[in-house]
C-alpha positions as CSV (number, residue, x, y, z in Angstrom):
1,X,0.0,0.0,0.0
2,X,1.7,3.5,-0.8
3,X,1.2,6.9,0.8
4,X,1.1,10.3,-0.8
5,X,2.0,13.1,0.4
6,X,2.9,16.6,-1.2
7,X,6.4,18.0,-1.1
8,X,7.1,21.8,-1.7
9,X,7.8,22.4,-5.3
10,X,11.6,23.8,-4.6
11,X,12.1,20.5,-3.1
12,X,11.0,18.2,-5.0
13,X,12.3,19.8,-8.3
14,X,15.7,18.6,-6.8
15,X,15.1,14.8,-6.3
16,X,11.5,14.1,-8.5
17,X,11.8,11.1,-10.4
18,X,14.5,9.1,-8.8
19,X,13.5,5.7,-7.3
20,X,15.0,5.2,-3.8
21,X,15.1,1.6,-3.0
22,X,16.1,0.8,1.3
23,X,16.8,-3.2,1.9
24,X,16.7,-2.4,5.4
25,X,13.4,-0.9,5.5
26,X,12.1,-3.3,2.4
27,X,10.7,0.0,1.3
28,X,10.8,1.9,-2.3
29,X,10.1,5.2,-2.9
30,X,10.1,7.8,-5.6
31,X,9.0,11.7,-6.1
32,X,7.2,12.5,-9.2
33,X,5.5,16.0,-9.7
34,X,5.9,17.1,-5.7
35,X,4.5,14.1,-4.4
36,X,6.1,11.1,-2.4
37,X,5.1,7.9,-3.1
38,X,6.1,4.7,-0.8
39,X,5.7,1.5,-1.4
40,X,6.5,-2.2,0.4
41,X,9.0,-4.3,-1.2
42,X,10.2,-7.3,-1.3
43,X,14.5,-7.4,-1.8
44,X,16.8,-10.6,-1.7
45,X,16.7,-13.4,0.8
46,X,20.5,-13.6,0.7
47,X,20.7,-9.8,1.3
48,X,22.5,-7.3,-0.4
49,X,25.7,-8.4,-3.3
50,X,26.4,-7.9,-6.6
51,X,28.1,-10.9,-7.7
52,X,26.8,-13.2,-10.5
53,X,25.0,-15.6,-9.3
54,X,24.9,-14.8,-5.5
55,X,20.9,-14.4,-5.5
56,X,21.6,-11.3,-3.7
57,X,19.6,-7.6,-4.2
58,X,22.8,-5.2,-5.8
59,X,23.4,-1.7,-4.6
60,X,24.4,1.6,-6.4
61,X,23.2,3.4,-8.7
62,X,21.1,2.2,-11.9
63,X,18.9,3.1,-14.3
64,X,15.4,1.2,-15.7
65,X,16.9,-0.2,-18.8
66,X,13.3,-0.7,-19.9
67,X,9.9,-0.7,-18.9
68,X,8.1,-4.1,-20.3
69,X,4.4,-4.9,-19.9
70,X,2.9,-1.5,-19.7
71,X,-1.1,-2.2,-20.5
72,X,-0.8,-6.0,-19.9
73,X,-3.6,-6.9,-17.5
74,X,-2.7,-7.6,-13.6
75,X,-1.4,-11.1,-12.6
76,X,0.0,-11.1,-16.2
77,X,2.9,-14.1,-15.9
78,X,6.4,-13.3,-17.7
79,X,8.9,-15.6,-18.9
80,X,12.3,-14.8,-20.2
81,X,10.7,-10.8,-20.5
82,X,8.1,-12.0,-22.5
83,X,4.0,-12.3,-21.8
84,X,3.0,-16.4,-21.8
85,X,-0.5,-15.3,-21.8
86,X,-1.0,-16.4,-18.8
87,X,-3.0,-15.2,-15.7
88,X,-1.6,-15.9,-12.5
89,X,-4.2,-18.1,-10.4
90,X,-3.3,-20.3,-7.3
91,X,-4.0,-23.0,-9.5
92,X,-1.6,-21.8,-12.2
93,X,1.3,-21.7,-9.2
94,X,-0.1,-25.5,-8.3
95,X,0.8,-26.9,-11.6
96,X,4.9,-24.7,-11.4
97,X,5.4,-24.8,-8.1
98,X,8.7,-24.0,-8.4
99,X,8.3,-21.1,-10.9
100,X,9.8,-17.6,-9.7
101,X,6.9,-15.6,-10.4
102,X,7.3,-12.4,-12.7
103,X,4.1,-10.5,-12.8
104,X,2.2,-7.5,-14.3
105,X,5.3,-5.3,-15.1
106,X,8.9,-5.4,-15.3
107,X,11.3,-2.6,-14.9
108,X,14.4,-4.0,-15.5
109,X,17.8,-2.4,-14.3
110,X,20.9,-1.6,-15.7
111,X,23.6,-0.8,-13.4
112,X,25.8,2.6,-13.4
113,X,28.9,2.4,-11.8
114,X,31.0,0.5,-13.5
115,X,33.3,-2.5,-11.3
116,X,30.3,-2.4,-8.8
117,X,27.0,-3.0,-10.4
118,X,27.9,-3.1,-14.5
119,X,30.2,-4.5,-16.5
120,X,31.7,-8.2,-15.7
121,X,30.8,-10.5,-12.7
122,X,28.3,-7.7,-11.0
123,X,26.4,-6.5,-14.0
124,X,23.2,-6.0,-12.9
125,X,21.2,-6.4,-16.2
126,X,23.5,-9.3,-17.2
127,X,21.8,-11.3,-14.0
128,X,18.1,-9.9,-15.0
129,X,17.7,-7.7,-12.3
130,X,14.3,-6.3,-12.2
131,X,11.7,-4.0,-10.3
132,X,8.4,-6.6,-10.9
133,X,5.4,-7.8,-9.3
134,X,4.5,-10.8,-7.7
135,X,1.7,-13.1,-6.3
136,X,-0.1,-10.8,-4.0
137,X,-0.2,-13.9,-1.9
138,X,3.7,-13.1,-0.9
139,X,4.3,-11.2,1.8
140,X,5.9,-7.7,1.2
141,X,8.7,-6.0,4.2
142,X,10.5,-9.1,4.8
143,X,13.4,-10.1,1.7
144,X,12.1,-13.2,0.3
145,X,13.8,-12.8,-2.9
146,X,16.3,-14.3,-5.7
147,X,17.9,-11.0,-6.1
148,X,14.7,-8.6,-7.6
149,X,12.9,-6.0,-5.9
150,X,9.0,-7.4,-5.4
151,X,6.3,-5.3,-5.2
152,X,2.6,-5.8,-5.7
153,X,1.1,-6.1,-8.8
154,X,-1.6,-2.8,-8.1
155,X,2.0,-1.1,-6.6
156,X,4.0,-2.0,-9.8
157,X,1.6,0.0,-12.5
158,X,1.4,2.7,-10.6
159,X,5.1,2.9,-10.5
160,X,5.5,2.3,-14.1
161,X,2.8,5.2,-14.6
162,X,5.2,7.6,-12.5
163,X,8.4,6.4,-14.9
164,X,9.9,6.1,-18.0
165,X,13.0,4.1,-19.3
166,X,16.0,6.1,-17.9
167,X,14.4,6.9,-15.0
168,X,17.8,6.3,-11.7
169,X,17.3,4.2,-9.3
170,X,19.4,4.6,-5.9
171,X,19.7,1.0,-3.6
172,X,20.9,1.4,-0.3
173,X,21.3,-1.1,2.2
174,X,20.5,1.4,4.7
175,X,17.2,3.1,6.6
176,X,15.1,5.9,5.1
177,X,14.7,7.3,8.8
178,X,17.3,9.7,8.0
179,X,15.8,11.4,5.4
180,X,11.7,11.0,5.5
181,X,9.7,11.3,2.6
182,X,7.5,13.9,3.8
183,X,7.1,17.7,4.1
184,X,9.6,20.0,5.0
């Protein structure tokens, strides 16, 4: 579930339209026109790491490499970036039941800095790093994942109504407390 809440235009003008992603809070958030959205996520079960095949969340700076499944219908199941046409259904995650589900949306990332998050064993887009949805069934605020940031699938479009390809994305392993999302 997300909250809104207006930010003075001076503000805002300075950060609007950069995804801020916190593995310790399990919490995304972006500012787009003056107002601050925040969403639950869902970031690696093995934590935060970059290397290739480490099933871990990366950090750093990126960039959504491309924004795939804008208009498909909710609970719409991906495969190798590509719509199956299928609807995701308990009954549908009964027949795979080991099937990572990739739902709705993807906004997949392409890391920035190069040594850290692009390029070689740590590229980010190399290991299919997305921003996607998932079965609403799984929880959200605790890191359950292979690596991708989870969000819910009525969370995802919104997101990808607020972006466009290009848009940065910051991940942080630490705490938004710092620095609230809210007015100043």
């Amino acid at each position: 579930m997300n909250s809104v809440r207006p930010m003075p235009s001076s503000v805002a003008a300075l950060h609007d339209n950069v995804i801020e992603i916190s593995i310790a809070d399990q919490q995304l958030r972006i500012l787009s026109a003056g107002v601050c959205y925040e969403y639950s996520v869902s970031t690696a079960a093995n934590g935060a790491g970059e290397q290739e095949g480490s099933g871990k969340t990366p950090r750093g700076w990126h960039r959504i490499r491309a924004c795939i499944g804008r208009g498909a219908p909710l609970n719409s199941v991906f495969v190798g970036r590509r719509r199956t046409g299928e609807i995701y259904t308990p009954e549908l995650a009964a027949e795979h039941p080991r099937r990572d589900w990739i739902l709705t949306r993807i906004l997949w990332l392409q890391g920035l800095e190069i040594g850290r998050n692009r390029l070689g064993s740590v590229d980010s887009m190399r290991r299919y790093i997305y921003i996607h949805g998932t079965p609403d069934s799984e929880p959200m605020g605790k890191p359950l994942s292979h690596g991708c940031i989870r969000m819910r699938n009525d969370d995802v479009v919104e997101l990808a109504g607020l972006i466009d390809a290009d848009t940065r994305v910051w991940i942080q392993e630490g705490t938004f407390a710092r620095i609230p999302c809210r007015n100043l």
